[in-house]
C-alpha positions in Angstrom: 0.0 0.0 0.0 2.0 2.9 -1.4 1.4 5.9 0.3 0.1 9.4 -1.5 -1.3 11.5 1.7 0.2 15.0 0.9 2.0 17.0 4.1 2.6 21.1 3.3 4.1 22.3 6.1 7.2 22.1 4.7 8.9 19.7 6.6 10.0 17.6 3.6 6.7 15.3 3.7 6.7 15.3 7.3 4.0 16.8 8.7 5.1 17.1 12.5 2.5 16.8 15.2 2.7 16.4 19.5 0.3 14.1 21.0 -1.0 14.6 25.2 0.8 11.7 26.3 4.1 13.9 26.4 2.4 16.0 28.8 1.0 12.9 30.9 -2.4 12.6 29.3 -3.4 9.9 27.8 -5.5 6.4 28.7 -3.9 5.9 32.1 -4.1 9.1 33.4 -7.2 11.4 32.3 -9.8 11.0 34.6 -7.9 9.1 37.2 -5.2 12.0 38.6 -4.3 16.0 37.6 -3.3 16.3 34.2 -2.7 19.3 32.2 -5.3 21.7 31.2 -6.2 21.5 27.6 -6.0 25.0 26.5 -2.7 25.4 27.9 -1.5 21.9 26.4 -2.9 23.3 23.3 -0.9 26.5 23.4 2.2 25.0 24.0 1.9 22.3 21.0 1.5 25.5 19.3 3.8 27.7 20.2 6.3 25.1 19.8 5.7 25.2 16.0 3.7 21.5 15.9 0.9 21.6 12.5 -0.9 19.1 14.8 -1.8 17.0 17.5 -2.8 13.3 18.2 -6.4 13.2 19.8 -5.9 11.7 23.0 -8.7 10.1 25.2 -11.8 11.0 23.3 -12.9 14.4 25.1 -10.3 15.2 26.7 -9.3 18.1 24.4 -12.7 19.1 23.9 -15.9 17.7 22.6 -18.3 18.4 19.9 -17.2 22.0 18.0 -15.2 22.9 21.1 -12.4 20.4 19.7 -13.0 22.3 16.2 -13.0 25.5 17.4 -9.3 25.2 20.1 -7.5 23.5 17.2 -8.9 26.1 14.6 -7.7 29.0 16.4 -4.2 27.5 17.0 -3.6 26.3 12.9 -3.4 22.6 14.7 -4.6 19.7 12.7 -5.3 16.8 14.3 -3.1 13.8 13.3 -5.0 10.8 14.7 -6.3 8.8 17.6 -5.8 6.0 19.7 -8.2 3.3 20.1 -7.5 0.1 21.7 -9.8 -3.4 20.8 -10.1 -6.8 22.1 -9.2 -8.3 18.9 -8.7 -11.8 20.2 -11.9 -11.6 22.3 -14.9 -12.3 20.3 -16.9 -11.6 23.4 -16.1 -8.3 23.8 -15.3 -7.4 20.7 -18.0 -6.0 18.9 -19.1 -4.1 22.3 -16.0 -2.6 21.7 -17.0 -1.1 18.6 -18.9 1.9 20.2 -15.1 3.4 21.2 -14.0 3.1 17.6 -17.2 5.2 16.6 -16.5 8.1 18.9 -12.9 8.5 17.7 -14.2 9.1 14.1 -17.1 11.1 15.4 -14.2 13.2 16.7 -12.9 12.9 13.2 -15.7 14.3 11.4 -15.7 17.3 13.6 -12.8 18.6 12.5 -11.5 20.6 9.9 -8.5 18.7 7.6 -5.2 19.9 8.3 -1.7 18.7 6.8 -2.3 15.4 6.4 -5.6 12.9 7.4 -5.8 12.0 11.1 -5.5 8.3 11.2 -7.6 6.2 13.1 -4.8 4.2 15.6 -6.1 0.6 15.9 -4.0 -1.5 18.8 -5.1 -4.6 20.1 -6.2 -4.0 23.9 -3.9 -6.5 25.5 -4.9 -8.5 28.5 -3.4 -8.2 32.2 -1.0 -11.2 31.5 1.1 -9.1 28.8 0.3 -5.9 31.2 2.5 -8.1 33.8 5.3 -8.9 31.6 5.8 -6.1 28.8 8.7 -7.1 26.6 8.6 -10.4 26.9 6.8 -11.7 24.1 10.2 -11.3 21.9 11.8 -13.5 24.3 9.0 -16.0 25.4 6.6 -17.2 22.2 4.6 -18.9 24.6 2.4 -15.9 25.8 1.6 -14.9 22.6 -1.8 -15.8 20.6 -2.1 -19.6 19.1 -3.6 -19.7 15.7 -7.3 -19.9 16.5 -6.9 -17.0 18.7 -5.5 -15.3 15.2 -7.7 -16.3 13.0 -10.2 -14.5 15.7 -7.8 -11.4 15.5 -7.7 -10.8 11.7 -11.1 -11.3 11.3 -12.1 -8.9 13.9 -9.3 -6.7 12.7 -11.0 -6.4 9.1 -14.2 -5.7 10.8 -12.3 -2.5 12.2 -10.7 -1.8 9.3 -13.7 -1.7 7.3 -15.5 0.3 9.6 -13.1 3.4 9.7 -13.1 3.3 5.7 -16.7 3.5 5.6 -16.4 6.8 7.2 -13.5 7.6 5.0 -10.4 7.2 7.4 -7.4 4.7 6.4 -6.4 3.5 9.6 -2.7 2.3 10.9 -2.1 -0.4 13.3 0.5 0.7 16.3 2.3 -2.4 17.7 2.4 -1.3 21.6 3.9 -2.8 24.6 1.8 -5.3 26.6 -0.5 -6.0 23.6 -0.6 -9.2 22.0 0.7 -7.2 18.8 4.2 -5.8 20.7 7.5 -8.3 19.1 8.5 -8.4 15.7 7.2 -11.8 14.9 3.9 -10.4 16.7 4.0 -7.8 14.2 4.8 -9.8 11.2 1.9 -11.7 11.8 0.1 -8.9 12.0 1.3 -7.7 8.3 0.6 -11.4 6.8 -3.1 -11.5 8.2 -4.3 -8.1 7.1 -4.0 -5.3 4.3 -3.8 -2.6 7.6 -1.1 0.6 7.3 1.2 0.2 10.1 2.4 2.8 12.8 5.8 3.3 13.1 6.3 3.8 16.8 10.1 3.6 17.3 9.9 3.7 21.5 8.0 0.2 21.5 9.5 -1.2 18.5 12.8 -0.8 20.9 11.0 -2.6 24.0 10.2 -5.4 21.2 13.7 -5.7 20.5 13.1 -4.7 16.9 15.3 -2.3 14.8 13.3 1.0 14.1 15.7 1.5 11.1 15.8 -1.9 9.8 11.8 -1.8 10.2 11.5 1.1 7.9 13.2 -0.5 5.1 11.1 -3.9 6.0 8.0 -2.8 6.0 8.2 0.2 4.2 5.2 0.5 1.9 2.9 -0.7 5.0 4.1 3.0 6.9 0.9 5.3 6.8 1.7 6.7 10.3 4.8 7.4 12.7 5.0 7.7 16.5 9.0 9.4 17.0 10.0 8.1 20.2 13.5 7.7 21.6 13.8 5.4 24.6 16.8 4.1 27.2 17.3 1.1 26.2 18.5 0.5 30.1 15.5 1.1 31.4 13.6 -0.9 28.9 15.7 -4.1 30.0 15.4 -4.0 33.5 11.8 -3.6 33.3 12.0 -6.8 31.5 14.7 -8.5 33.7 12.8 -7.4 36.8 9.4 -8.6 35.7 8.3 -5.1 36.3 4.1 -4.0 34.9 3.6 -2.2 32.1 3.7 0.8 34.4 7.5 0.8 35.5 7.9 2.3 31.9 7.0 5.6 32.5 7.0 5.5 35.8 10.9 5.2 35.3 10.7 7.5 32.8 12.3 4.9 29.5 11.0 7.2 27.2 13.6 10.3 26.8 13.8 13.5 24.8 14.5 12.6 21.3 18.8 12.2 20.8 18.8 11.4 24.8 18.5 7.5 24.2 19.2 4.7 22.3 16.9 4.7 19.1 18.9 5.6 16.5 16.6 9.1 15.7 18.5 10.6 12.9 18.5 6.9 11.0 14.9 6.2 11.7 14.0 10.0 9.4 16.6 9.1 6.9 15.0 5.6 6.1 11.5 7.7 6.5 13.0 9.8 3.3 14.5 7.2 1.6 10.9 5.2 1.3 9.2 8.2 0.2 7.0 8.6 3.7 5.0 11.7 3.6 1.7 12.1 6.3 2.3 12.8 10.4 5.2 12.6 12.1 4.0 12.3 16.1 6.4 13.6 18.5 5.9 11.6 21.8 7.6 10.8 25.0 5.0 9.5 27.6 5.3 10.4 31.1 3.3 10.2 33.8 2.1 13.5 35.1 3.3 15.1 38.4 0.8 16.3 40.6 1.2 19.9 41.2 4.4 20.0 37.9 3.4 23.0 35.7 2.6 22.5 32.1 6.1 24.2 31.3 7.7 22.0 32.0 6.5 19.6 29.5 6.7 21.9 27.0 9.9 22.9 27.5 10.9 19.7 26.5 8.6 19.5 23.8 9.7 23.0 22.5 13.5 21.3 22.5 12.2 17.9 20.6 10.5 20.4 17.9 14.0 22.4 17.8 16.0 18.7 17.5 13.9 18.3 14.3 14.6 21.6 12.7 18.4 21.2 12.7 17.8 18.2 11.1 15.5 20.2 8.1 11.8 18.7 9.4 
């Protein structure tokens, strides 16, 4: 699947974006502790010189035309949203469906920016993986068997279809304590379905894959990229120690980009070399501080933004 999304913000076919996880928003946090105020998340994307933003937990940066109207007045368009399914589950899957729908409700109230927001499947994962993230490239045996596949690629079309109905081309992101997190994970993802994958170089290292080696693998199959770096350190011990999905940003393994051990300046040279053109996500999860100001986030963010400038993006 070639890709043909057009990104004008002069980044050479990058259009860069910032998502609320890098401010400590995202599925584990809003609505359970203090995270950042929208507006002034919003502002700092923006002032940082980001065309965009990933969506976040649906609502949290506004509902209805409030959403339209705080990315509107800040030139941000919105890059996509995250949305994870119980693939494997055919229980729960289809009452899953209903979170799907409100991500492309969010969607369709929005004006287009850059490039298309992309709908960001992920499988849902189960509290076994959340136990022991990483250690599915190691262990094959907590993995999916082939029923439980067949289940996954079927449901996975279903999904598919459904965000093309409503005229979105989704991506896949391969994420930590999913069933869809090691290399073999993902190439079984590839083999069962004609899904874009997301490019998300922070778990690709905690998979032990090779960001730059996956570019050039799966390169036609990139229709979305989440820029990560990560300490590779930190990732192992996590691993080593048996640690929850938690530990990783509770001990902070995700790091300002050119701070760790993903090879940041390879990863956007493959990206140019296969053509890639549609959102480039800055991200670096953390886990919010109570009381921490938003500056602080953005200060980093502002310095991540600056890191790809020198490098022409």
């Amino acid at each position: 699947m070639a890709l043909t999304d057009p990104a004008h913000d002069g980044s050479g076919g990058f259009a860069v974006a910032n998502a609320p996880c890098s401010f400590g928003a995202f599925e584990l946090t809003v609505g359970t502790t203090q995270v950042p105020d929208p507006e002034l998340l919003l502002d700092a994307v923006a002032g940082a010189g980001y065309a965009g933003i990933d969506l976040g937990p649906v609502g949290y940066l506004g509902s209805n035309g409030i959403l339209r109207a705080r990315l509107a007045e800040r030139g941000l368009g919105l890059a996509g949203g995250y949305v994870g399914l119980p693939f494997s589950n055919p229980e729960q899957f289809s009452d899953s469906l209903t979170m799907l729908d409100a991500v492309l409700d969010a969607f369709d109230g929005t004006a287009p920016g850059p490039a298309p927001p992309r709908p960001t499947l992920a499988d849902a994962g189960s509290a076994e993986r959340a136990a022991h993230p990483g250690r599915a490239a190691l262990d094959r045996s907590v993995g999916l068997g082939r029923a439980k596949w067949r289940t996954f690629a079927h449901n996975l079309a279903v999904a598919v279809e459904r965000c093309r109905e409503r005229g979105y081309e989704p991506t896949f992101h391969p994420h930590t304590a999913t069933y869809v997190e090691a290399e073999w994970e993902i190439e079984r993802l590839l083999e069962s379905s004609d899904v874009g994958v997301c490019l998300d170089t922070g778990h690709l290292l905690l998979g032990r894959a090779d960001p730059v080696a996956a570019v050039r693998q799966w390169g036609e199959r990139i229709n979305q990229v989440h820029l990560k770096d990560a300490r590779r350190e930190v990732l192992e011990r996590i691993v080593a120690d048996a640690a929850p999905v938690v530990e990783i940003w509770r001990r902070r393994a995700f790091c300002a980009l050119g701070e760790g051990d993903v090879d940041v300046p390879g990863v956007l040279d493959a990206l140019a070399e296969i053509g890639y053109r549609g959102w480039l996500v800055v991200e670096q999860d953390i886990l919010p501080e109570p009381g921490a100001p938003v500056e602080r986030a953005a200060s980093e963010q502002r310095r991540n933004r600056e890191y790809l400038r020198a490098r022409g993006i």
